[in-house]
N, C-alpha and C positions, 0 to 999 in steps of 0.2 A: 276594766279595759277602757282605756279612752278611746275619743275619738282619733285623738292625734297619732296614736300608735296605728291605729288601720288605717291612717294617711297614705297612701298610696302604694299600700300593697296588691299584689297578684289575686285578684277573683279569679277563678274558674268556673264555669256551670256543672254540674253534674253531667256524667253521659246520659242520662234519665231523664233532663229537662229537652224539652223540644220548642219551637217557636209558633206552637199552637195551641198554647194556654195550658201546657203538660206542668206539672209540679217543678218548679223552679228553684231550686237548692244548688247554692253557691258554696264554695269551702275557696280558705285560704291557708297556705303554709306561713304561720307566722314562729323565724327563726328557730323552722325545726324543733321544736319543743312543743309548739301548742297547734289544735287544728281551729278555725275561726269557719262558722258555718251560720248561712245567715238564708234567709227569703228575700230572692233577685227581686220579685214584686214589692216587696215591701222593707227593704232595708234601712229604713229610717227604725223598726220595729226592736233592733236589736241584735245582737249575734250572740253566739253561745259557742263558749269556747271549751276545748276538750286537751289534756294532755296528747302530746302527738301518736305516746304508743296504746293508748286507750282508743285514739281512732281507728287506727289499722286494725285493733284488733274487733273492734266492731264490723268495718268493712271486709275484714278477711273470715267472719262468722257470716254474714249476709252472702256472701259469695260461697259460701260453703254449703248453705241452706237449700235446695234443690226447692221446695218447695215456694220461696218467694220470686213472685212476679215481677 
């Protein structure tokens, strides 16, 4: 992935992150096909990108998990 291609795409925060030094995970939708997730503090670090239904299905197992906090 280049730089150029996350040129001025859509960051989002996580609902997770808060503005009191809470764990800061960003995701972007990059052309519906890939998820782009990166650390708001330290995005120079790198992002890590996921086929798009590989994410949902992560997030919709985390959501299902009653157990995590």
């Amino acid at each position: 992935m280049t730089a150029h291609r996350l040129a001025g795409v859509h960051w989002f925060k996580s609902s997770y992150s808060n503005n009191q030094g809470g764990n800061c995970v960003e995701g972007a939708r990059l052309d519906g096909v890939q998820m782009a997730v990166r650390d708001s503090k330290a995005p120079e670090l790198g992002v890590c990108l996921f086929p798009a239904a590989a994410w949902r299905a992560f997030v919709d197992e985390l959501k299902a998990d009653d157990t995590i906090a």
